[in-house]
Biopython code that builds the backbone (N, CA, C, O; Angstrom):
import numpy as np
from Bio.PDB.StructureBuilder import StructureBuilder

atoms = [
    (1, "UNK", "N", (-6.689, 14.215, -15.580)),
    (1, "UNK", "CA", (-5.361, 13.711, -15.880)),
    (1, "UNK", "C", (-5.064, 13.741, -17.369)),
    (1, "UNK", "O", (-3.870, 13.804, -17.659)),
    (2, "UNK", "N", (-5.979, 13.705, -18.402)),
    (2, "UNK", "CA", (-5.874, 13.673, -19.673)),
    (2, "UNK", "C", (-5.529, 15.399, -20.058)),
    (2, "UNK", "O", (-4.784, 15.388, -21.038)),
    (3, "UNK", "N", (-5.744, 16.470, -19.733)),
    (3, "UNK", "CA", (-5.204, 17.753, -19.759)),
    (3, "UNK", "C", (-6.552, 18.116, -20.486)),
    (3, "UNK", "O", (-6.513, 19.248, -20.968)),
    (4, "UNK", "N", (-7.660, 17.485, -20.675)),
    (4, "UNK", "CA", (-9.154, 18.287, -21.785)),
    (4, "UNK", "C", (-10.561, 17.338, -21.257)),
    (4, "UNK", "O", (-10.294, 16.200, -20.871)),
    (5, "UNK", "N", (-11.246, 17.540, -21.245)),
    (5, "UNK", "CA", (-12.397, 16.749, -21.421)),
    (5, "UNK", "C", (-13.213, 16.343, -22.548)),
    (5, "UNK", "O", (-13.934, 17.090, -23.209)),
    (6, "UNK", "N", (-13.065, 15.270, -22.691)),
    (6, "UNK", "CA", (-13.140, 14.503, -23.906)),
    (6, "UNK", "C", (-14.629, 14.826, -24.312)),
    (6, "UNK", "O", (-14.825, 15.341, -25.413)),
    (7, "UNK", "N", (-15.774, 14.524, -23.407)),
    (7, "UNK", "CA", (-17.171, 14.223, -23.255)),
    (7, "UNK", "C", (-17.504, 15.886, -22.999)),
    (7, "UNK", "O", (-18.612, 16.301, -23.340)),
    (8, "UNK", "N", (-16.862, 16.490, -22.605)),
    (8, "UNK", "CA", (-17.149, 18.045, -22.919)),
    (8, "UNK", "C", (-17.220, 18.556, -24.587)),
    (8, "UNK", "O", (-18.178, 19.123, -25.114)),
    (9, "UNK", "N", (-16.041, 18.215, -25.177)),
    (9, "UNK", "CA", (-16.016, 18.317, -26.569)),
    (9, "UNK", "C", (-16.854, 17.927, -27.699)),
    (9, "UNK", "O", (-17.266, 18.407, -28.755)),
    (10, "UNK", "N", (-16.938, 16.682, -26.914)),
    (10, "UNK", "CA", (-18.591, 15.882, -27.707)),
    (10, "UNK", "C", (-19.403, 16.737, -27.511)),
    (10, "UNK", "O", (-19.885, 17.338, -28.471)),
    (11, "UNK", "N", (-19.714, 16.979, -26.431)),
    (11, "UNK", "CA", (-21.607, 17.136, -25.878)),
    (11, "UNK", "C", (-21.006, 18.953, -26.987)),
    (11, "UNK", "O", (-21.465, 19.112, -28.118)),
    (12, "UNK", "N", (-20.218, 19.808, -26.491)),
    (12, "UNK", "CA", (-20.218, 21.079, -27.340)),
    (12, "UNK", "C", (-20.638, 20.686, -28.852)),
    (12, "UNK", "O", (-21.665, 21.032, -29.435)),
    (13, "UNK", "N", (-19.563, 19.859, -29.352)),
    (13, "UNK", "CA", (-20.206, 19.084, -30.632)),
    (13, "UNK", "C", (-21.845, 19.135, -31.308)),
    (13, "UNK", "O", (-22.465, 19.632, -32.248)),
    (14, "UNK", "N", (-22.081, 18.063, -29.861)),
    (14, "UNK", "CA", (-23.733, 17.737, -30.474)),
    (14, "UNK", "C", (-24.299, 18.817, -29.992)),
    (14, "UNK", "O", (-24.970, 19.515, -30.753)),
    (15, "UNK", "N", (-24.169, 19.110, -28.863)),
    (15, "UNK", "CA", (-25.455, 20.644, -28.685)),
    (15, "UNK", "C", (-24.949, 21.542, -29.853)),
    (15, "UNK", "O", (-25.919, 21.822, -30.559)),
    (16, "UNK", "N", (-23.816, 22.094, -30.319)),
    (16, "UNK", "CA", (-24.272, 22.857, -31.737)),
    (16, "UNK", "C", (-24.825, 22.392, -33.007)),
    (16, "UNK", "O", (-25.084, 23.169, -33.926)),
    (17, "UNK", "N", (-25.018, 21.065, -33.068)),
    (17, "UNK", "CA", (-25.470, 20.297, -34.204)),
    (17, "UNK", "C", (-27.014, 19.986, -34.236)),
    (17, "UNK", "O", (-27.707, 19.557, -35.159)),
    (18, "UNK", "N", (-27.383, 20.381, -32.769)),
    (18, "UNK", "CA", (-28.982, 20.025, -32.324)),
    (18, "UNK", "C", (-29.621, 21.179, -32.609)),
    (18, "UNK", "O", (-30.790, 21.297, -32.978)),
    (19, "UNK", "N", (-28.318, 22.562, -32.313)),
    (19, "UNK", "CA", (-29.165, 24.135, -31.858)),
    (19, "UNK", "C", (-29.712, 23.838, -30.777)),
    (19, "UNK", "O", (-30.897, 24.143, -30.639)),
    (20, "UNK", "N", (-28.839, 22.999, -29.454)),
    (20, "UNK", "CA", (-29.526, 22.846, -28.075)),
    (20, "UNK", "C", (-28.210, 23.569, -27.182)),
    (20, "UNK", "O", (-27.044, 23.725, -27.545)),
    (21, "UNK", "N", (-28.936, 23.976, -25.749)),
    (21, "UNK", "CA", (-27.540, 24.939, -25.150)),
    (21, "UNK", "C", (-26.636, 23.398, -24.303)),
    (21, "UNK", "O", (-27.280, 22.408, -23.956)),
    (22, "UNK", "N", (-25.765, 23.465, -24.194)),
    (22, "UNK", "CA", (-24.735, 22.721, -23.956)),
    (22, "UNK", "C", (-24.051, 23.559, -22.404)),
    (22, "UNK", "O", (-23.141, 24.388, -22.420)),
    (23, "UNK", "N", (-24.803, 23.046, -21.126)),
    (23, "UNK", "CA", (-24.473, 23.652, -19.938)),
    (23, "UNK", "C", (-23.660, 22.603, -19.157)),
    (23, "UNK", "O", (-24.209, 21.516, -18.973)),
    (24, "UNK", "N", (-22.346, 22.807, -18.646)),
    (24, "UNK", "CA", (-21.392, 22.073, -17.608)),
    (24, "UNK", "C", (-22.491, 22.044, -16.602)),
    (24, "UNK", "O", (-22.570, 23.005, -15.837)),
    (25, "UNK", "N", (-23.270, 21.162, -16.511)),
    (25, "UNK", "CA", (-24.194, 21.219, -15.159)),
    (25, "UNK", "C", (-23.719, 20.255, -14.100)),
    (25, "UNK", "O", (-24.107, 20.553, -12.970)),
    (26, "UNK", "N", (-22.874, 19.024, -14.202)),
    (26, "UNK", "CA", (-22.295, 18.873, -13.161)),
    (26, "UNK", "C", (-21.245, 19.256, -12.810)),
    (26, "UNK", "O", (-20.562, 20.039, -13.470)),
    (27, "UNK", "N", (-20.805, 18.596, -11.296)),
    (27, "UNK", "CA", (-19.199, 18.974, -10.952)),
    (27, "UNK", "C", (-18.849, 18.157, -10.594)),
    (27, "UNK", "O", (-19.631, 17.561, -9.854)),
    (28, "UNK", "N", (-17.614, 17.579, -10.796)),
    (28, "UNK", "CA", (-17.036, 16.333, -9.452)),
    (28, "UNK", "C", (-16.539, 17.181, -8.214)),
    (28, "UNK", "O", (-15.454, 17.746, -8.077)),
    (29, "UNK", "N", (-17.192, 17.146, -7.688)),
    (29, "UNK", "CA", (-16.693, 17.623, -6.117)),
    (29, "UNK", "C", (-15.543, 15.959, -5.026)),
    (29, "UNK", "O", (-14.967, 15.865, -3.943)),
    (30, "UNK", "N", (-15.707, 15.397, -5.760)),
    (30, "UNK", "CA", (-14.430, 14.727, -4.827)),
    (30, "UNK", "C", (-13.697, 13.804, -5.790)),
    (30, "UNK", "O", (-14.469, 13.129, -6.470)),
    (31, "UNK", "N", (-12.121, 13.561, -6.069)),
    (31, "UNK", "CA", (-11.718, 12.918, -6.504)),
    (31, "UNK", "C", (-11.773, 11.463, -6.514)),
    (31, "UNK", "O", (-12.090, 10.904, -5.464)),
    (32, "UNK", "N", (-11.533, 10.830, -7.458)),
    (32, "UNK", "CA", (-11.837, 9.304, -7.739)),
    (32, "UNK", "C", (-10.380, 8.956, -8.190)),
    (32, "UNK", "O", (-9.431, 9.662, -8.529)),
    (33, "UNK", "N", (-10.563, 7.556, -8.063)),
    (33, "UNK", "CA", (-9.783, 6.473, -9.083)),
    (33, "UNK", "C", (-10.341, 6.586, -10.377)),
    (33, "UNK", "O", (-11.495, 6.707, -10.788)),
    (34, "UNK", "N", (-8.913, 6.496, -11.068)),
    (34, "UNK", "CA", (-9.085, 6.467, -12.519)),
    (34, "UNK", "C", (-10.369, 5.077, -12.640)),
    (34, "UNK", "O", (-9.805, 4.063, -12.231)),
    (35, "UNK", "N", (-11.646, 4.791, -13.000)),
    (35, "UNK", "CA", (-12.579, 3.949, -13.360)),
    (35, "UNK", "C", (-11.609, 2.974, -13.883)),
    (35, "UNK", "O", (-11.269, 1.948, -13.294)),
    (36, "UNK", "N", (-11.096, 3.458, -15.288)),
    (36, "UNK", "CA", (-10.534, 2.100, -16.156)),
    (36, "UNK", "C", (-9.285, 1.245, -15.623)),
    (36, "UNK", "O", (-8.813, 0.327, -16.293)),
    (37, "UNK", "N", (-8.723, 1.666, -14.202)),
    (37, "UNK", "CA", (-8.045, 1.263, -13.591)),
    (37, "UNK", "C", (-8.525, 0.177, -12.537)),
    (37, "UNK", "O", (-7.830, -0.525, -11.802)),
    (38, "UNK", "N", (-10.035, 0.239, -12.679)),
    (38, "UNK", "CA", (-10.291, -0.639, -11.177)),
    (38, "UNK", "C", (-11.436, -1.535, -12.630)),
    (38, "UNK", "O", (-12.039, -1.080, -13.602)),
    (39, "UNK", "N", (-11.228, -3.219, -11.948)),
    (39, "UNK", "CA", (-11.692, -4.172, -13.324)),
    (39, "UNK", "C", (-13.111, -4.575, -12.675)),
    (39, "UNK", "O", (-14.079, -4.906, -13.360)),
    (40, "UNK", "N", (-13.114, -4.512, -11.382)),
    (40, "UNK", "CA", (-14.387, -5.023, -10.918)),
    (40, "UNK", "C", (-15.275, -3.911, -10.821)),
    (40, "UNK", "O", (-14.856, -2.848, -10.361)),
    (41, "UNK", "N", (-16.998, -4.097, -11.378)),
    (41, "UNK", "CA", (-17.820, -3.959, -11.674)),
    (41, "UNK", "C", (-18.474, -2.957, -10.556)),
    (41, "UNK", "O", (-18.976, -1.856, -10.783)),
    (42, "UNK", "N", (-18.296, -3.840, -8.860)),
    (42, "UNK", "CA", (-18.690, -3.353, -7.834)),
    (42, "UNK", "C", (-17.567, -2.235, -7.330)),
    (42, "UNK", "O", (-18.048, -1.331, -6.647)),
    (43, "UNK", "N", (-16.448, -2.188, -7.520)),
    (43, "UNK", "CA", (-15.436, -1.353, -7.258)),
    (43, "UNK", "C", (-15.558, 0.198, -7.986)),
    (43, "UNK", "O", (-15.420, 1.272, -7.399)),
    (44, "UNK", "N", (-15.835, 0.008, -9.327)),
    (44, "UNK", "CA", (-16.094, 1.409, -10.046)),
    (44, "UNK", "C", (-17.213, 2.294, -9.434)),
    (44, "UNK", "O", (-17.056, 3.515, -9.396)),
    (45, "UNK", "N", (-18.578, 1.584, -8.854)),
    (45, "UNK", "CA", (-19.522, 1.947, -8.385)),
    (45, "UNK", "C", (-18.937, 2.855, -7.141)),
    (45, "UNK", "O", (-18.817, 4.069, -6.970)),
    (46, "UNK", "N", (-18.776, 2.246, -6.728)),
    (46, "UNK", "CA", (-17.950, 2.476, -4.729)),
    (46, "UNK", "C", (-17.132, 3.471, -5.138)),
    (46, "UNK", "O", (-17.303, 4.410, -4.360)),
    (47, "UNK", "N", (-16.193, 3.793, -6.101)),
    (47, "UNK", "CA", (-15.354, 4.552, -6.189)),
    (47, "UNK", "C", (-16.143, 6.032, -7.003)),
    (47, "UNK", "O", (-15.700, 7.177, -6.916)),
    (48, "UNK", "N", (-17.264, 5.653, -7.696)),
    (48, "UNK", "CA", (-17.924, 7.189, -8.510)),
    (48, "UNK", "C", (-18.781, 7.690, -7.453)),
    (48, "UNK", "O", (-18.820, 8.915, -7.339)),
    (49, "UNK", "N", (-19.652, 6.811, -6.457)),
    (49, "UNK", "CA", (-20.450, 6.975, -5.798)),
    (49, "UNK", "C", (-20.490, 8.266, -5.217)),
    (49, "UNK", "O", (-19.520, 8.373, -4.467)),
    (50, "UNK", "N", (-21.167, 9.273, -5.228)),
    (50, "UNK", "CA", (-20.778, 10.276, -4.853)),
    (50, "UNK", "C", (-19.706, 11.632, -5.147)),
    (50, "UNK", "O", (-19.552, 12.622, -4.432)),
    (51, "UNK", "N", (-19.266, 11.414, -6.004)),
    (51, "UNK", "CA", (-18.463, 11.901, -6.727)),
    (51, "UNK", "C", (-18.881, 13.025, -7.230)),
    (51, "UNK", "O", (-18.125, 13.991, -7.337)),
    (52, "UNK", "N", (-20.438, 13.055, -7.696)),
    (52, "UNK", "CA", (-20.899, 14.028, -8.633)),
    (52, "UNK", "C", (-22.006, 15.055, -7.405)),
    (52, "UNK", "O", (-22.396, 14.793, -6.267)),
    (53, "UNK", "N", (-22.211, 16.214, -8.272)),
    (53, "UNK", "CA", (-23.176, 17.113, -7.636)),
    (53, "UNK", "C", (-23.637, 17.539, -8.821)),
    (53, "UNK", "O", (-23.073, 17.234, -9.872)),
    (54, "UNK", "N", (-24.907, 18.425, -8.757)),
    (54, "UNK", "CA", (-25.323, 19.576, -10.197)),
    (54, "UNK", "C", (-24.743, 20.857, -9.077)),
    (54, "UNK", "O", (-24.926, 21.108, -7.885)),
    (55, "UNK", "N", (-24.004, 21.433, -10.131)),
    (55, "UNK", "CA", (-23.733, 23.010, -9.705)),
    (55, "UNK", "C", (-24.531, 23.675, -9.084)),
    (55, "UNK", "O", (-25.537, 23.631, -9.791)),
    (56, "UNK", "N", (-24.861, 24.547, -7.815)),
    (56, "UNK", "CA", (-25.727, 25.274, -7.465)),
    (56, "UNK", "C", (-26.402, 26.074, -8.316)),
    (56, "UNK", "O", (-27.595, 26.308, -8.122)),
    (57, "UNK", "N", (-25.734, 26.585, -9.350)),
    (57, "UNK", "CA", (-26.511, 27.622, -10.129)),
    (57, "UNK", "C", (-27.432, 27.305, -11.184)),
    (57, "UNK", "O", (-28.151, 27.942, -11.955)),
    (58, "UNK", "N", (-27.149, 26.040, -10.939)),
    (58, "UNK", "CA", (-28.185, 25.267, -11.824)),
    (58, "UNK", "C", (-29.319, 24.596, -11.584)),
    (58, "UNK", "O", (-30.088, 24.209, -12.464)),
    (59, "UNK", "N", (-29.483, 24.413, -10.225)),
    (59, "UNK", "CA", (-30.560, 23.705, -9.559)),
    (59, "UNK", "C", (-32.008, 24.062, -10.240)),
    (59, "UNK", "O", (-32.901, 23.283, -10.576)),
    (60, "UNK", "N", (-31.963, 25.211, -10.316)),
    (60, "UNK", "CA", (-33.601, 25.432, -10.620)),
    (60, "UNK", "C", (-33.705, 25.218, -12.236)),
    (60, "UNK", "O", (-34.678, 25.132, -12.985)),
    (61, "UNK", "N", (-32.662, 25.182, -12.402)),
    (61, "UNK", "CA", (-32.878, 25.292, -14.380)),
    (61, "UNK", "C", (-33.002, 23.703, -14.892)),
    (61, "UNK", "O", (-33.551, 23.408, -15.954)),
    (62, "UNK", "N", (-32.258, 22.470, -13.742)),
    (62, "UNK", "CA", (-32.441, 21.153, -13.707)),
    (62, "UNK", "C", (-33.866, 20.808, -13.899)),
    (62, "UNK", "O", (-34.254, 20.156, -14.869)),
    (63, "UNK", "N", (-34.604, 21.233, -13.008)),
    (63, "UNK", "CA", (-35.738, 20.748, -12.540)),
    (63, "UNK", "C", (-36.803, 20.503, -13.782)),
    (63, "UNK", "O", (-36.944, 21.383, -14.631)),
    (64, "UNK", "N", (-37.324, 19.635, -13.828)),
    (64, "UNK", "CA", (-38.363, 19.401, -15.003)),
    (64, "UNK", "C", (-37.936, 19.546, -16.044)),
    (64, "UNK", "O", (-38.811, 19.624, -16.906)),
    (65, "UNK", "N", (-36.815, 19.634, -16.435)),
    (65, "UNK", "CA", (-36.123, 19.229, -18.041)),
    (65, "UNK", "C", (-35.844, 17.756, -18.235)),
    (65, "UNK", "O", (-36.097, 16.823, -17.473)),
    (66, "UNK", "N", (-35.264, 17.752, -19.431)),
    (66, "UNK", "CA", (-34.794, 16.644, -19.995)),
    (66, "UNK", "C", (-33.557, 16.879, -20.512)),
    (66, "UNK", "O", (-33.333, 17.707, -21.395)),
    (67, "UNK", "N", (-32.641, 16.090, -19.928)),
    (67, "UNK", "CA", (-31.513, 16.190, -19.857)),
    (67, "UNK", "C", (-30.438, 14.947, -20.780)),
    (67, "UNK", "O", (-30.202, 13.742, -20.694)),
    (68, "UNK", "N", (-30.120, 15.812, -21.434)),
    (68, "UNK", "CA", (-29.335, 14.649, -22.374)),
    (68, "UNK", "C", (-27.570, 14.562, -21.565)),
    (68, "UNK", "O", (-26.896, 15.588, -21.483)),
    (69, "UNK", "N", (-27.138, 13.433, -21.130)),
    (69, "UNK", "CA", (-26.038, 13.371, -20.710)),
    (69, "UNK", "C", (-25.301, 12.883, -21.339)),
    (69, "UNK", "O", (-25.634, 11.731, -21.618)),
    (70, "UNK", "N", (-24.015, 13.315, -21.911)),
    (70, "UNK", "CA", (-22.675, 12.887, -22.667)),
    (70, "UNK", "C", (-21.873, 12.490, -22.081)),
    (70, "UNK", "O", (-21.474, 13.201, -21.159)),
    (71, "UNK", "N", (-21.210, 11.138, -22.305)),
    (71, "UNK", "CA", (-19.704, 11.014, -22.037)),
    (71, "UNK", "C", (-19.149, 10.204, -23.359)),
    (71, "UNK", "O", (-19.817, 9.934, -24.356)),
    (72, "UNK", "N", (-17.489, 9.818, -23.079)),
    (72, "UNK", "CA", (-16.850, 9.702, -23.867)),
    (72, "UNK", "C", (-16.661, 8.154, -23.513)),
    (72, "UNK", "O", (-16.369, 7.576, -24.560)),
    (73, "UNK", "N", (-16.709, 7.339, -22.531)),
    (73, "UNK", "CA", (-16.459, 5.531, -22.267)),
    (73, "UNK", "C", (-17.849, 5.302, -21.752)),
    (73, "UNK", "O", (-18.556, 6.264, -21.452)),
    (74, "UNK", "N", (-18.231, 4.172, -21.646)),
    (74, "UNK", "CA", (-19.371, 3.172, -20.777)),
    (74, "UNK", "C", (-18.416, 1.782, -20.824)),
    (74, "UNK", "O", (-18.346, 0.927, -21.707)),
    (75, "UNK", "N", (-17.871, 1.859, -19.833)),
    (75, "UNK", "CA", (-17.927, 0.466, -19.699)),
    (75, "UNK", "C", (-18.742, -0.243, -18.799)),
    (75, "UNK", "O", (-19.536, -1.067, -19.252)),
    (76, "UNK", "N", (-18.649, -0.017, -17.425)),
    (76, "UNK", "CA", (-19.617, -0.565, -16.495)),
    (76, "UNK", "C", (-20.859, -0.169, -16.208)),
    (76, "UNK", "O", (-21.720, -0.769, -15.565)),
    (77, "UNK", "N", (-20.913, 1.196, -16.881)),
    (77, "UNK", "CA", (-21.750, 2.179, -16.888)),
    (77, "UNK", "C", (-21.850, 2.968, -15.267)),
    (77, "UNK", "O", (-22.787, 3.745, -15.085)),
    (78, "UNK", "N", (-21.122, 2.789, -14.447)),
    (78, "UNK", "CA", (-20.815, 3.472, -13.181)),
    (78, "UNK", "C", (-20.643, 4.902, -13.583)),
    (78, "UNK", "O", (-21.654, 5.286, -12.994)),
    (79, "UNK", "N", (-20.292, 5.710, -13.977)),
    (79, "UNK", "CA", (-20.199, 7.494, -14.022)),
    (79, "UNK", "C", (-21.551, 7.503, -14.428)),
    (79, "UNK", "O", (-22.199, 8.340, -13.800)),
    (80, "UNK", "N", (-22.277, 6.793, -15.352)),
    (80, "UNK", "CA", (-23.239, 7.390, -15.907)),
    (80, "UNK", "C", (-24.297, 7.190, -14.672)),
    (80, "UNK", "O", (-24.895, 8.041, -14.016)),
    (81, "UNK", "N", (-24.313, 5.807, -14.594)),
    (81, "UNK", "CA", (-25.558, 5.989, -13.707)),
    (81, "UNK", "C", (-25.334, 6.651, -12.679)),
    (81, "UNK", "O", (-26.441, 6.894, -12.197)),
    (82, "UNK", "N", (-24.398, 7.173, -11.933)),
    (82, "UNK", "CA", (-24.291, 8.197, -10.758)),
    (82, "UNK", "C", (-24.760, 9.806, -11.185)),
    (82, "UNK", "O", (-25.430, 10.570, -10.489)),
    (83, "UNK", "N", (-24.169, 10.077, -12.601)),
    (83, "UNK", "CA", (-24.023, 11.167, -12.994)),
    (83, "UNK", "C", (-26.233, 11.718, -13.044)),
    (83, "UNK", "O", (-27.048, 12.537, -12.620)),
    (84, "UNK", "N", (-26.070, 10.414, -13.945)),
    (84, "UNK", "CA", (-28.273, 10.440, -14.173)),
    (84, "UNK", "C", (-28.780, 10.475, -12.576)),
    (84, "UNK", "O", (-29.393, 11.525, -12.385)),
    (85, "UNK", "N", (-28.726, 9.834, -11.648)),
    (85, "UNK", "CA", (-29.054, 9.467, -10.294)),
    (85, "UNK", "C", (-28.644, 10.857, -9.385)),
    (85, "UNK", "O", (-29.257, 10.911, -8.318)),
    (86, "UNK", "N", (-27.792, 11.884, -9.617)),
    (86, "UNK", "CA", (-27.601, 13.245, -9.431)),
    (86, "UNK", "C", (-28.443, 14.280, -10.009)),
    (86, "UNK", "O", (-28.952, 15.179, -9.339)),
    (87, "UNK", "N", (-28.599, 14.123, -11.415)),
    (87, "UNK", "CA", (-29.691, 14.871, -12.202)),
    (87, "UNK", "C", (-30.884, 14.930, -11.694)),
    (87, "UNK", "O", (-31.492, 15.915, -11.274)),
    (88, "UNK", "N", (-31.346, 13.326, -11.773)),
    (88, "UNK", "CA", (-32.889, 12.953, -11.099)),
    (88, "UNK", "C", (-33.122, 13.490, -9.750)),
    (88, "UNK", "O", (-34.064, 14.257, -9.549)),
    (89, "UNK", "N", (-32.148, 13.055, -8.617)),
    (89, "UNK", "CA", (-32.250, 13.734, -7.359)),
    (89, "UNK", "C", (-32.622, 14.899, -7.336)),
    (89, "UNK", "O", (-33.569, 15.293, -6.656)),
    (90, "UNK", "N", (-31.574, 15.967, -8.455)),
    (90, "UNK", "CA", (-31.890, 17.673, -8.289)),
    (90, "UNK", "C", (-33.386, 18.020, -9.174)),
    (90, "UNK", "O", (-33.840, 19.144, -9.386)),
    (91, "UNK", "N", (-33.927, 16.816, -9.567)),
    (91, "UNK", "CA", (-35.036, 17.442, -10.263)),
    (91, "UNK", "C", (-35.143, 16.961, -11.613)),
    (91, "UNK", "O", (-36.352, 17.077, -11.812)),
    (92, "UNK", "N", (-34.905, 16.740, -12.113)),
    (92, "UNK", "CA", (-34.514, 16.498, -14.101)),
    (92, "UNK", "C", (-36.052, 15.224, -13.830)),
    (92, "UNK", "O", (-36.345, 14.459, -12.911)),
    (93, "UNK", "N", (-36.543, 15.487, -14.857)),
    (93, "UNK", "CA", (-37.938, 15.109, -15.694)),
    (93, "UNK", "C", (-37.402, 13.588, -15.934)),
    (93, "UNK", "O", (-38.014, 12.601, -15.526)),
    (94, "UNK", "N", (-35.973, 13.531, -16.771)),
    (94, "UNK", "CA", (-36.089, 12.659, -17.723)),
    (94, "UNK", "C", (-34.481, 12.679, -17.855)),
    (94, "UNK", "O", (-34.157, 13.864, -17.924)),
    (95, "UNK", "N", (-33.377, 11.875, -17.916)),
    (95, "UNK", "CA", (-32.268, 11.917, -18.047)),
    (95, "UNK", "C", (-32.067, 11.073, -19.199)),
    (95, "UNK", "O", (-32.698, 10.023, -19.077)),
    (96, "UNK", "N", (-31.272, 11.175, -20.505)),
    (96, "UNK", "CA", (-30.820, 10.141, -21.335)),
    (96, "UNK", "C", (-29.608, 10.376, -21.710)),
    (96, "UNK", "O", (-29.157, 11.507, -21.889)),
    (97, "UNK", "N", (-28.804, 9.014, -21.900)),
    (97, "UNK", "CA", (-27.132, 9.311, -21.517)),
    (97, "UNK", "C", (-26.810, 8.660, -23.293)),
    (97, "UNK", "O", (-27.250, 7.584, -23.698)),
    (98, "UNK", "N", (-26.114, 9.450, -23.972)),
    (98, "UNK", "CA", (-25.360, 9.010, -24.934)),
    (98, "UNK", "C", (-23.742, 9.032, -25.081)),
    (98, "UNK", "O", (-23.196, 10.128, -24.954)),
    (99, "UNK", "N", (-23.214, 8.278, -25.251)),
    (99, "UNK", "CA", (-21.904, 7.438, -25.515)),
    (99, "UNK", "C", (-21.297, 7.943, -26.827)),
    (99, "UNK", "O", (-21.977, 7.534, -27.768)),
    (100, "UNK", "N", (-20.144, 8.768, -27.265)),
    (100, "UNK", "CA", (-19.759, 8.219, -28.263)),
    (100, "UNK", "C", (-18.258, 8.490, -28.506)),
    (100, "UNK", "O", (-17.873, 9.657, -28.437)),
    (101, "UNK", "N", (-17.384, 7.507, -28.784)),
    (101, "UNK", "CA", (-16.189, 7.116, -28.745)),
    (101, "UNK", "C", (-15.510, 6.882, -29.762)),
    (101, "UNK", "O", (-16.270, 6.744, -30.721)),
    (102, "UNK", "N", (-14.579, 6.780, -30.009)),
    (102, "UNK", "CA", (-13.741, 6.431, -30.963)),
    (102, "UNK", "C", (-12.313, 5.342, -30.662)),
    (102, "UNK", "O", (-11.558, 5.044, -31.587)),
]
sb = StructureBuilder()
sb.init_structure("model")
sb.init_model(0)
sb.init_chain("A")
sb.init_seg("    ")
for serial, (resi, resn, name, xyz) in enumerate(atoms, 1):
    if name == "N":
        sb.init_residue(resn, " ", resi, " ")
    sb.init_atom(name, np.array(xyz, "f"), 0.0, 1.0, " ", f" {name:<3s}", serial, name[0])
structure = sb.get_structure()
């Protein structure tokens, strides 16, 4: 709804600042409620739950890495922990999620 991805721009950001590759490895495969629209804690959960997949073409390249995950809000921390809990499922070693906002 914002017309860009905010947490795309970051993570391009920091992966050229690391010299690390910067891969769209998830997808939302089903639409959600806007998060910052719903105030309860248990509601954001219920509403990301499932939301996310890793791309097929990425499955094997997941596996046993370490995966740095970007976004642009934490509030309840609901996207993230679904987004890490998708990673881990397909395989990922080690998931760590950084935040950064303005």
């Amino acid at each position: 709804w914002r017309g860009f991805n905010q947490a795309e721009v970051i993570a391009r950001f920091i992966g050229k600042a690391l010299k690390i590759n910067m891969l769209d490895v998830l997808k939302r495969w089903r639409n959600t409620k806007q998060q910052s629209a719903l105030k309860e804690r248990k509601e954001r959960q219920q509403n990301i739950e499932g939301a996310f997949a890793v791309r097929d073409k990425y499955l094997e390249l997941v596996k046993d890495k370490k995966i740095m995950l970007i976004d642009d809000v934490f509030t309840s921390g609901a996207s993230m922990r679904e987004c890490a809990k998708m990673l881990k499922k397909s395989g990922a070693k080690v998931v760590w999620g950084v935040v950064l906002a303005h």
